[in-house]
N, CA, C and O atoms as a GROMACS GRO file, in nm:
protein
  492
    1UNK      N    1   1.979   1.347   0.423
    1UNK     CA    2   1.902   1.315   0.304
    1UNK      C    3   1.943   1.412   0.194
    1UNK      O    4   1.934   1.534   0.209
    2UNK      N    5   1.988   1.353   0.079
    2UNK     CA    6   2.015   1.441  -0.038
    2UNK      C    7   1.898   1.527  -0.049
    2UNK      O    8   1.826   1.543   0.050
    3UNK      N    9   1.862   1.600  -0.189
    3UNK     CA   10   1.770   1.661  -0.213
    3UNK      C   11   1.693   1.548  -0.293
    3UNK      O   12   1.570   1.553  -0.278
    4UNK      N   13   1.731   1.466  -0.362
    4UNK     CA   14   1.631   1.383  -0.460
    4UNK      C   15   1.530   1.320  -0.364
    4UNK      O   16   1.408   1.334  -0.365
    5UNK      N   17   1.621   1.234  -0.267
    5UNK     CA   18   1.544   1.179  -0.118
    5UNK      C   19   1.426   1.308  -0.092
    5UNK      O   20   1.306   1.283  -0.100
    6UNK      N   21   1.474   1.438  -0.063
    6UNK     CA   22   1.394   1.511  -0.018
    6UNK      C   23   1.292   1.502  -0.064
    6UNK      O   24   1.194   1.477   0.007
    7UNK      N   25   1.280   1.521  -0.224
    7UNK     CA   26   1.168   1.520  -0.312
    7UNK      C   27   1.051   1.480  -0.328
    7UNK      O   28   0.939   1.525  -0.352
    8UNK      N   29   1.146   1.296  -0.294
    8UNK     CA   30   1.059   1.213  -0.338
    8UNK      C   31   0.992   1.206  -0.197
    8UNK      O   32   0.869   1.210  -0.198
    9UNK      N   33   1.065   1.194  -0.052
    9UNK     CA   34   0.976   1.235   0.058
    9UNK      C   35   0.866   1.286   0.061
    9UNK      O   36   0.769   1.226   0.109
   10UNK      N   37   0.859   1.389   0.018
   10UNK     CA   38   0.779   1.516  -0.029
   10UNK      C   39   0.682   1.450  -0.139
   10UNK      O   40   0.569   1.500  -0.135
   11UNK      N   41   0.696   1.358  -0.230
   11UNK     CA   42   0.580   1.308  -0.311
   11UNK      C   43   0.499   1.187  -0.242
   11UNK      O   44   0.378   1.165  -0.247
   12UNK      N   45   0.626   1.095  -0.157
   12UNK     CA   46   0.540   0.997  -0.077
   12UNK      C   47   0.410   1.069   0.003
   12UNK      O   48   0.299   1.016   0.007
   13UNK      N   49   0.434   1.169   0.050
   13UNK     CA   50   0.328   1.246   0.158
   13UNK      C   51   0.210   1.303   0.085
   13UNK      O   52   0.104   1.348   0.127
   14UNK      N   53   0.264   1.289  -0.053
   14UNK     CA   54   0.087   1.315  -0.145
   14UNK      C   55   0.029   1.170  -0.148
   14UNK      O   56  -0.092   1.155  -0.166
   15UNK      N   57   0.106   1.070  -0.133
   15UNK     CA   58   0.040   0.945  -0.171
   15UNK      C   59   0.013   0.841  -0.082
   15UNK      O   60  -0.040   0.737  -0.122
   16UNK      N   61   0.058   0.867   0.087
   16UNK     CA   62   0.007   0.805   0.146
   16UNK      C   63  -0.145   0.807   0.202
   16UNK      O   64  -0.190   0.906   0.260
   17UNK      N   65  -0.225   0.684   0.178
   17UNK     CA   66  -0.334   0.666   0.257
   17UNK      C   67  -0.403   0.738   0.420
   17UNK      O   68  -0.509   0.780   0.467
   18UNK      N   69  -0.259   0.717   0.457
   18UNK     CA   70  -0.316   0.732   0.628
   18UNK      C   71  -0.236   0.886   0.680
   18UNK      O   72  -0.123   0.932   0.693
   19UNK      N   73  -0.343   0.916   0.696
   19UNK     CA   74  -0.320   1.106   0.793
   19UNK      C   75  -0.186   1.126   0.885
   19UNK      O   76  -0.118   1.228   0.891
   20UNK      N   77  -0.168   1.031   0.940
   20UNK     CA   78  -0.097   1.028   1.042
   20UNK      C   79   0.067   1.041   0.997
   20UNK      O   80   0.143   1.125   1.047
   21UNK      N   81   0.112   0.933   0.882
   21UNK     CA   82   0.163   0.870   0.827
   21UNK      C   83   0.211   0.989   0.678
   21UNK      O   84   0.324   0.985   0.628
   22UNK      N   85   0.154   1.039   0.653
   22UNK     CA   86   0.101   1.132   0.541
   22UNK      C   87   0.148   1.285   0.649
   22UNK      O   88   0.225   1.367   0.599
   23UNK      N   89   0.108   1.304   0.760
   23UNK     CA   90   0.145   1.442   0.805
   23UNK      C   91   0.325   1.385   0.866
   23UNK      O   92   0.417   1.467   0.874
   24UNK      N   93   0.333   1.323   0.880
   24UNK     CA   94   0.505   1.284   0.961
   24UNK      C   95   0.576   1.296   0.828
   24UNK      O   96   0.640   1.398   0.805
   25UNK      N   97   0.568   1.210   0.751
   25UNK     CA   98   0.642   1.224   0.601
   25UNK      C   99   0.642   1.381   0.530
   25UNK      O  100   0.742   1.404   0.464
   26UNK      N  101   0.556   1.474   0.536
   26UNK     CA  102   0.570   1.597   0.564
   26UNK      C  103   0.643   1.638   0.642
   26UNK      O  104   0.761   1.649   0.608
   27UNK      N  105   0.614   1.666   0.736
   27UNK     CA  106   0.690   1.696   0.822
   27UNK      C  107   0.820   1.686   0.831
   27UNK      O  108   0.880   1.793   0.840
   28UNK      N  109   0.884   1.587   0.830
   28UNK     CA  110   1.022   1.606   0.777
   28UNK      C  111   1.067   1.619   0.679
   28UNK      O  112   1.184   1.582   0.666
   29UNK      N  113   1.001   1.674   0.572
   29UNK     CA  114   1.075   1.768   0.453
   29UNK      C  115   0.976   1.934   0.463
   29UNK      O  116   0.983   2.030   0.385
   30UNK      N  117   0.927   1.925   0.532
   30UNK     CA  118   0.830   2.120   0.481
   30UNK      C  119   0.891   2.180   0.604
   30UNK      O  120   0.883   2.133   0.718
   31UNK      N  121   0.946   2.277   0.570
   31UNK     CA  122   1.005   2.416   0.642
   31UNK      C  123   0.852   2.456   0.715
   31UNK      O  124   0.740   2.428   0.673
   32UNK      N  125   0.886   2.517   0.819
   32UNK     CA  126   0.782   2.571   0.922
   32UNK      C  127   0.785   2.694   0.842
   32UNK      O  128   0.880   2.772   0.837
   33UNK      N  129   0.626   2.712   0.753
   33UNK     CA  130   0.536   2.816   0.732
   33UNK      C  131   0.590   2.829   0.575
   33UNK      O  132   0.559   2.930   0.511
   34UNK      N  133   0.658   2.739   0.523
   34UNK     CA  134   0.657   2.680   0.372
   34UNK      C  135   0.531   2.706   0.308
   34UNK      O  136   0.421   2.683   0.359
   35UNK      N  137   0.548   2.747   0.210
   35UNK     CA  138   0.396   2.757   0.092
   35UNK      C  139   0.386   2.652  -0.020
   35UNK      O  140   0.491   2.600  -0.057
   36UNK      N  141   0.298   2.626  -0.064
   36UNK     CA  142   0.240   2.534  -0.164
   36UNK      C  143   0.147   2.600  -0.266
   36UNK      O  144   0.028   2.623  -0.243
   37UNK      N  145   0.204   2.625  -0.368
   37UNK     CA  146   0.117   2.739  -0.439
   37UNK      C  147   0.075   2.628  -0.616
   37UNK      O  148   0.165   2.603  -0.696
   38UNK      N  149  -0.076   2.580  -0.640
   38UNK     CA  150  -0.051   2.539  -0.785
   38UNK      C  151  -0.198   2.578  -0.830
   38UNK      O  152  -0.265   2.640  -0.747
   39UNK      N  153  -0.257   2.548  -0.959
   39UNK     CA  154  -0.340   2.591  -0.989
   39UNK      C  155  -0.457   2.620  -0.915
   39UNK      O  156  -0.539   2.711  -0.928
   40UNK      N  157  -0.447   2.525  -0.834
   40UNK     CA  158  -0.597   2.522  -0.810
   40UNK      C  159  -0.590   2.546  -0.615
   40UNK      O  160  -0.676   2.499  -0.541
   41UNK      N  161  -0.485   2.618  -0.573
   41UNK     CA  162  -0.484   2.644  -0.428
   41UNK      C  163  -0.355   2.690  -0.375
   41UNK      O  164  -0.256   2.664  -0.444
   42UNK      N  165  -0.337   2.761  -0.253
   42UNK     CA  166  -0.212   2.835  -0.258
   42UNK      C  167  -0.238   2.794  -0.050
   42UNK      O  168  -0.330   2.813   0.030
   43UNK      N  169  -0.122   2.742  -0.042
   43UNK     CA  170  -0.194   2.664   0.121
   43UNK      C  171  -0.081   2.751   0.183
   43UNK      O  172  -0.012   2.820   0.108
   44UNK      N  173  -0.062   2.752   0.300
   44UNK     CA  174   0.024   2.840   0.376
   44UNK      C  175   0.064   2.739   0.530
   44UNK      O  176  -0.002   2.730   0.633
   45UNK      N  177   0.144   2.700   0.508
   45UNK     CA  178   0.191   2.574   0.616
   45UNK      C  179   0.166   2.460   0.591
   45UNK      O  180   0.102   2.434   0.489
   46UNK      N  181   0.211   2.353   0.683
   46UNK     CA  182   0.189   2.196   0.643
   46UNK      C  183   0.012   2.187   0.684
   46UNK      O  184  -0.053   2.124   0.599
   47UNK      N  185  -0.058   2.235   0.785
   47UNK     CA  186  -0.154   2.175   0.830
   47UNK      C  187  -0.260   2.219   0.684
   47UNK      O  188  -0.335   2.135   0.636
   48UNK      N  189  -0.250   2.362   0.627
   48UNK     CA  190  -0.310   2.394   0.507
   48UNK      C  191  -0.304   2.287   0.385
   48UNK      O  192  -0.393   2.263   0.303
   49UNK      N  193  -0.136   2.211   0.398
   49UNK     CA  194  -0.111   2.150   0.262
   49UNK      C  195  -0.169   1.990   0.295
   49UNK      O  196  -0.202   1.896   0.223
   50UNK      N  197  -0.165   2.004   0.394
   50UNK     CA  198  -0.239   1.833   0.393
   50UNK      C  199  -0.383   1.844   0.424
   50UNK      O  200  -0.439   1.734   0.421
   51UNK      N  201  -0.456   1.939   0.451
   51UNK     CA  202  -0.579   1.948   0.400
   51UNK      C  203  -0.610   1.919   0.228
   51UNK      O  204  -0.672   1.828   0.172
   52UNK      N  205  -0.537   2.042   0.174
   52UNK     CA  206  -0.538   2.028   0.009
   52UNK      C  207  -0.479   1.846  -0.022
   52UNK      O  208  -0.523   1.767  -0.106
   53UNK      N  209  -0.390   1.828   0.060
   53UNK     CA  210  -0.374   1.663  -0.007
   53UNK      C  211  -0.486   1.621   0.023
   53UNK      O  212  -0.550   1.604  -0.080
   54UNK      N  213  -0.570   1.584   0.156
   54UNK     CA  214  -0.702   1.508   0.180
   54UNK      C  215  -0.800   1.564   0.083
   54UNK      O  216  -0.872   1.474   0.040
   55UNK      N  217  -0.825   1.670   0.039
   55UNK     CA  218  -0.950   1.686  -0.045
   55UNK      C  219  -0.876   1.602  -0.208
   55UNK      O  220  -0.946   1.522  -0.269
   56UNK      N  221  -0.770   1.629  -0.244
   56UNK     CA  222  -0.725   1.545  -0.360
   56UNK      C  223  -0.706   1.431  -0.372
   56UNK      O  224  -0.701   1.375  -0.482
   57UNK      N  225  -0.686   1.356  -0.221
   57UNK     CA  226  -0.679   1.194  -0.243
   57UNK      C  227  -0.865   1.161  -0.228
   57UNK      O  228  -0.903   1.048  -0.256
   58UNK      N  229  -0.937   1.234  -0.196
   58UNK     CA  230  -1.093   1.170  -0.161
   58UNK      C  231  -1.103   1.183  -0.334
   58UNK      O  232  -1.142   1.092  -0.407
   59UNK      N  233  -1.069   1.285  -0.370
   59UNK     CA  234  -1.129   1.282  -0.518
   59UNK      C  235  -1.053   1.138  -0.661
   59UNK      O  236  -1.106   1.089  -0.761
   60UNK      N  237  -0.919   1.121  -0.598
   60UNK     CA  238  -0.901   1.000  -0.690
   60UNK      C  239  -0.833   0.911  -0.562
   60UNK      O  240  -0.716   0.938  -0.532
   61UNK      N  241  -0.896   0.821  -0.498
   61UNK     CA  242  -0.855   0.709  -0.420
   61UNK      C  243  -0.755   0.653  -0.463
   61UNK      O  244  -0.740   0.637  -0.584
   62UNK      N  245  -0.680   0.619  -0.389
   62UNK     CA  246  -0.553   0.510  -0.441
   62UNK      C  247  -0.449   0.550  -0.537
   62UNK      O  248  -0.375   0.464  -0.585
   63UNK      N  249  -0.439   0.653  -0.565
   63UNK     CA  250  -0.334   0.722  -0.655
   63UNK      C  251  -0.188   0.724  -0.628
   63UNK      O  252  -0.150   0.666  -0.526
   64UNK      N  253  -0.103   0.781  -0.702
   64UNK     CA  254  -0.010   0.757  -0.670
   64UNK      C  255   0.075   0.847  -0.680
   64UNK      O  256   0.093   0.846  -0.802
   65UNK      N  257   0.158   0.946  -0.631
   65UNK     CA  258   0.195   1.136  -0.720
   65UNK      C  259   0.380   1.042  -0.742
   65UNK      O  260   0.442   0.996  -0.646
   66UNK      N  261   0.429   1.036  -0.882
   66UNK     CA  262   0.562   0.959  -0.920
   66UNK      C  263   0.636   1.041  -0.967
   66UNK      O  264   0.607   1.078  -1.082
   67UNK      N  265   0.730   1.090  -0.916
   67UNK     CA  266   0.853   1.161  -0.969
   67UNK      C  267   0.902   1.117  -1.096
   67UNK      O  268   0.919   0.995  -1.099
   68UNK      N  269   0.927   1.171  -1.191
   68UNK     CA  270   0.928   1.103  -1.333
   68UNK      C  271   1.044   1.153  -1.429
   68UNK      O  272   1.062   1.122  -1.546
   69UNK      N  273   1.138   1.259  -1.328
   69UNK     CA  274   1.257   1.320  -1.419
   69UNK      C  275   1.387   1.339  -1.288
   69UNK      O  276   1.347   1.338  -1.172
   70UNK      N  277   1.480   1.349  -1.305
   70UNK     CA  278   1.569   1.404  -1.246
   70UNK      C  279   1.523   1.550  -1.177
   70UNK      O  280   1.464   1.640  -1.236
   71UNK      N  281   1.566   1.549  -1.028
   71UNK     CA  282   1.567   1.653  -0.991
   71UNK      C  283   1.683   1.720  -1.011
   71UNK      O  284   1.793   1.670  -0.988
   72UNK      N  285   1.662   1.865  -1.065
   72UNK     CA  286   1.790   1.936  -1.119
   72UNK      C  287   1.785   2.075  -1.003
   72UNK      O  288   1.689   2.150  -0.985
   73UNK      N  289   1.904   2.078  -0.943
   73UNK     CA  290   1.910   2.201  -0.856
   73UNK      C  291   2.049   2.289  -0.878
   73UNK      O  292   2.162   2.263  -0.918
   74UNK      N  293   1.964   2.437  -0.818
   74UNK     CA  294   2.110   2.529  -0.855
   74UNK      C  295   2.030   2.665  -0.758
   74UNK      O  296   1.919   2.717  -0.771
   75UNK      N  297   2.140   2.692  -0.662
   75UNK     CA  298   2.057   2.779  -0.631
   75UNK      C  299   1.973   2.809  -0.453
   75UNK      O  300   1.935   2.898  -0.377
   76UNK      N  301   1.985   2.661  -0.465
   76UNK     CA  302   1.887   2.616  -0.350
   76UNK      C  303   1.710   2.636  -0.438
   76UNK      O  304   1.604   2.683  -0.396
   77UNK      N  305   1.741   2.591  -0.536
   77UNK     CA  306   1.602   2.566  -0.603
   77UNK      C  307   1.573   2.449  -0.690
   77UNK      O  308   1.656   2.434  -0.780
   78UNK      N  309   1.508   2.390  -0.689
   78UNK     CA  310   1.486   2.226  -0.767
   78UNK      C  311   1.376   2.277  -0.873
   78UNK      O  312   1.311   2.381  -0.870
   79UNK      N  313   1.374   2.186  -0.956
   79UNK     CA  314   1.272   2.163  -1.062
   79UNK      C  315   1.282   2.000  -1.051
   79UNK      O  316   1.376   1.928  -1.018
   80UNK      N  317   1.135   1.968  -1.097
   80UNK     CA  318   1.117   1.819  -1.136
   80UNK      C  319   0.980   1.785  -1.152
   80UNK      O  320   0.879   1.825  -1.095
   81UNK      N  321   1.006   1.675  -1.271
   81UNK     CA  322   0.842   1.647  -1.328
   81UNK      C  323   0.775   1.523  -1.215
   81UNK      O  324   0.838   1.461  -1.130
   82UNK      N  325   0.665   1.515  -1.240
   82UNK     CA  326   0.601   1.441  -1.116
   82UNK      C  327   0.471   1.398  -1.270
   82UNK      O  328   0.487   1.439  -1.385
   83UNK      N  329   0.344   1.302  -1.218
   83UNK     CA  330   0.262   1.237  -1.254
   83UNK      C  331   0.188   1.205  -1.120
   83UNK      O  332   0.246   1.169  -1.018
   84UNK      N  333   0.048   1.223  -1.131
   84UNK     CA  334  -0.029   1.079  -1.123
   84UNK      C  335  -0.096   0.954  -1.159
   84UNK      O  336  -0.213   0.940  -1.197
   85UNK      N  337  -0.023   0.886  -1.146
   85UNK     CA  338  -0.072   0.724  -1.149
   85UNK      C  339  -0.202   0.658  -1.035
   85UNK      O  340  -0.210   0.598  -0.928
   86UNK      N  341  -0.310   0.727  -1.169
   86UNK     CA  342  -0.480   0.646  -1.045
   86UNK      C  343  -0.474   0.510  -1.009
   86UNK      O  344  -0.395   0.440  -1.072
   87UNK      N  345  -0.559   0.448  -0.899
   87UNK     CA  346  -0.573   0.315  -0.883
   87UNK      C  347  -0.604   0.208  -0.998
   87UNK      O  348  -0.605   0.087  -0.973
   88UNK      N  349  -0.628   0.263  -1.128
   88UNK     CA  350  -0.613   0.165  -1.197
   88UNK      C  351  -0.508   0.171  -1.322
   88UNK      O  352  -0.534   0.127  -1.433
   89UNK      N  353  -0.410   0.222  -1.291
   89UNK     CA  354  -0.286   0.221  -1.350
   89UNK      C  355  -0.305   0.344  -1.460
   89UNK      O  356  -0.213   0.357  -1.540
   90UNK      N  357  -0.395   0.416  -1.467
   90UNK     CA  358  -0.368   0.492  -1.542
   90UNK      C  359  -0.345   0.650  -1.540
   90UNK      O  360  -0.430   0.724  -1.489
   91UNK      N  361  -0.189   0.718  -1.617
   91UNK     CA  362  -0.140   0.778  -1.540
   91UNK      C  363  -0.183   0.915  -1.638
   91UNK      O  364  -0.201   0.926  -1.759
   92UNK      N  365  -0.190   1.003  -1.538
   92UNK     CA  366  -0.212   1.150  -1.590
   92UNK      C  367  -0.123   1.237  -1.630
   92UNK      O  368  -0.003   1.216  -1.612
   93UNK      N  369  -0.169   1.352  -1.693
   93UNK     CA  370  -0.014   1.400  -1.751
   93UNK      C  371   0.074   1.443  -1.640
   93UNK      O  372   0.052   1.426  -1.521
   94UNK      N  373   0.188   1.508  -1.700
   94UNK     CA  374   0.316   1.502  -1.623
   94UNK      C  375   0.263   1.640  -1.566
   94UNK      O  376   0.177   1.697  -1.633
   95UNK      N  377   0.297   1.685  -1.477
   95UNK     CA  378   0.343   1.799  -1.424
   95UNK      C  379   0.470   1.868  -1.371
   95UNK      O  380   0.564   1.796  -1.337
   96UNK      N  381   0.480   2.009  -1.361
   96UNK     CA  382   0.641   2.034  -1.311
   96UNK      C  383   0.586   2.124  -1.197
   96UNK      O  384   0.478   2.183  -1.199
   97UNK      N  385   0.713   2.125  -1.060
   97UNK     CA  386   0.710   2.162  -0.977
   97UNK      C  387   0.854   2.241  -0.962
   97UNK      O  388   0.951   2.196  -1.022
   98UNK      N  389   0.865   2.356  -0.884
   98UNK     CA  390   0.963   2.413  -0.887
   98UNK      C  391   0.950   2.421  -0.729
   98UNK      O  392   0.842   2.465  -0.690
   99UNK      N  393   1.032   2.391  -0.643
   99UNK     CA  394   1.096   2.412  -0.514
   99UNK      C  395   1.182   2.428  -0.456
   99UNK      O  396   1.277   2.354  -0.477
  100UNK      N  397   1.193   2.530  -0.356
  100UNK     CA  398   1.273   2.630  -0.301
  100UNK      C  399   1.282   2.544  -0.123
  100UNK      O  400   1.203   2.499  -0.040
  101UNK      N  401   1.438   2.560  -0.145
  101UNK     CA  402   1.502   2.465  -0.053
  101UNK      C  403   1.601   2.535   0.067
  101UNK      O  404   1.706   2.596   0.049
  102UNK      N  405   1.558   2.516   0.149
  102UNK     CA  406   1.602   2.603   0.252
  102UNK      C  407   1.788   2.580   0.291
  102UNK      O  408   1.841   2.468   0.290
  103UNK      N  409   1.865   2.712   0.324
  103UNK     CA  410   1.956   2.750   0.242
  103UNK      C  411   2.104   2.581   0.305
  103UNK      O  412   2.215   2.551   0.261
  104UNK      N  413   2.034   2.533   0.398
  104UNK     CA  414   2.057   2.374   0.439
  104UNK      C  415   2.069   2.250   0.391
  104UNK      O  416   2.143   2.153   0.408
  105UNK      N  417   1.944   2.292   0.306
  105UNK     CA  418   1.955   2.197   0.254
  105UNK      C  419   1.872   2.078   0.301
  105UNK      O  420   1.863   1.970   0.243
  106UNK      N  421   1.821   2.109   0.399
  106UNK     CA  422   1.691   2.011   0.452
  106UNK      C  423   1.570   1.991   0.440
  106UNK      O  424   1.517   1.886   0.477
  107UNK      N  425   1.499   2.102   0.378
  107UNK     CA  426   1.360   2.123   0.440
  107UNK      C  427   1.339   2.230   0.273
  107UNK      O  428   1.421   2.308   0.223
  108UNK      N  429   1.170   2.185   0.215
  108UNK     CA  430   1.158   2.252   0.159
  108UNK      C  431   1.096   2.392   0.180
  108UNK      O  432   0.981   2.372   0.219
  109UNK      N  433   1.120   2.524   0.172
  109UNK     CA  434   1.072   2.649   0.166
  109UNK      C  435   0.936   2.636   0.084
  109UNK      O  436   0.835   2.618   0.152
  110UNK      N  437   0.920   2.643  -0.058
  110UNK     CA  438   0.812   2.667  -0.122
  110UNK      C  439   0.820   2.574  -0.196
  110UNK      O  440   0.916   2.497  -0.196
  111UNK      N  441   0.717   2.565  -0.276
  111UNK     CA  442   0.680   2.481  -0.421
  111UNK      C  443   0.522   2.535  -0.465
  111UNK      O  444   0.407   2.525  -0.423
  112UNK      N  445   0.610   2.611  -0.602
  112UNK     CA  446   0.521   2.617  -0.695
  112UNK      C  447   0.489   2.464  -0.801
  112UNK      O  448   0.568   2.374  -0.828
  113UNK      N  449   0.360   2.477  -0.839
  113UNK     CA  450   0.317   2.339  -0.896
  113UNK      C  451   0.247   2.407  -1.020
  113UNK      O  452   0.177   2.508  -1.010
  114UNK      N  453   0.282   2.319  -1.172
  114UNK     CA  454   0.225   2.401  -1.273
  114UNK      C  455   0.173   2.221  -1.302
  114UNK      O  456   0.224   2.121  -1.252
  115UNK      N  457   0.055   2.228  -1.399
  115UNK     CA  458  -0.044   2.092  -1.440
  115UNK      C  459  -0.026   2.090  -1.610
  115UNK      O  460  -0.041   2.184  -1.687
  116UNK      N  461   0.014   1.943  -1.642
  116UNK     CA  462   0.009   1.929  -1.758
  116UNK      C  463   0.186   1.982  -1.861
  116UNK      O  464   0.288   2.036  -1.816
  117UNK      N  465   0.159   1.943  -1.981
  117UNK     CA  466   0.342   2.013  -2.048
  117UNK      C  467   0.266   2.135  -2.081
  117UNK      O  468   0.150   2.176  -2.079
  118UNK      N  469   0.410   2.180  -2.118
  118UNK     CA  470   0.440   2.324  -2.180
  118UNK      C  471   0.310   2.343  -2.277
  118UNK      O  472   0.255   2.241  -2.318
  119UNK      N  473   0.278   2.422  -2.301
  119UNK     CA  474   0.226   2.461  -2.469
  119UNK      C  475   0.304   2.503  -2.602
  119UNK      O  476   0.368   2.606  -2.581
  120UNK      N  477   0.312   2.474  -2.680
  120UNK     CA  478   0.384   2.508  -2.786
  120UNK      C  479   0.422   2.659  -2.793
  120UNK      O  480   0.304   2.693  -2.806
  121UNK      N  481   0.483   2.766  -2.795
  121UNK     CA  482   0.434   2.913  -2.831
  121UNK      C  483   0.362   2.932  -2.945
  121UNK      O  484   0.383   2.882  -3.055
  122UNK      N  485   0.290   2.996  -2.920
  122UNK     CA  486   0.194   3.053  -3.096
  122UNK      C  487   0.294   3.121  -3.195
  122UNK      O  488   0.385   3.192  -3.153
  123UNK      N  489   0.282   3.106  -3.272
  123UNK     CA  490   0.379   3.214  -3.375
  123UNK      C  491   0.312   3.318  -3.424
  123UNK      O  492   0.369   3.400  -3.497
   0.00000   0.00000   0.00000
C-alpha cells in the first residue's frame, strides 16, 4: 500500500460504523504503541484511539472524516487536509494532520491533528 492508500485507510477507520470493522482497518495502518495527539486528546495506542473515535462518532452519527488534499511526504512524514462531512451533508472545516510513518513505510508512527485553517498572523 502506497502512503496515500495508507492515509486514507487511516481515515476510513474514523468513519466506519462498526467496532469490529473500524478496529481491523486500524490496525493495519497504526504502528504498535503509535500516538494520536489533537486538540482535544492525546491517546497512546490503537485501543486508546478507537475509544476517542467511539466517543466522536456517538457525538455526530453518520459522519464521514474525507481526505481533501494531496498527501505530501518527505522524510517519512505526511501532511494532509481531512474534513468532516455530517449525516446530512454538511461539511465542517478542513483540518490538517501531520503523520509520522514508520521508516517502511507501512504503518503509521504518530499523528498530530490541528482543527480548522490557519489564522491569518496579526501584524
Amino acid at each position: 500500500m502506497n502512503v496515500s492508500g495508507l492515509i486514507d485507510q487511516y481515515c476510513r477507520a474514523w468513519t466506519d460504523p462498526d467496532a469490529t470493522r473500524r478496529a481491523a482497518l486500524l490496525g493495519s495502518v497504526w504502528a504498535t504503541d503509535a500516538i494520536y495527539t489533537d486538540p482535544s486528546v492525546h491517546a497512546a495506542g490503537a485501543e486508546e484511539l478507537l475509544a476517542h473515535i467511539a466517543r466522536v462518532q456517538a457525538k455526530r452519527p453518520g459522519a464521514s472524516v474525507l481526505r481533501t488534499s494531496e498527501v505530501e511526504l518527505h522524510h517519512n512524514i505526511v501532511r494532509f487536509a481531512w474534513h468532516v462531512v455530517q449525516a446530512d451533508g454538511v461539511a465542517l472545516p478542513e483540518g490538517l494532520d501531520l503523520a509520522f510513518i514508520t521508516p517502511d513505510g507501512t504503518k503509521i508512527e504518530r499523528i498530530i491533528g490541528f482543527f480548522g485553517p490557519l489564522r491569518p498572523r496579526k501584524q
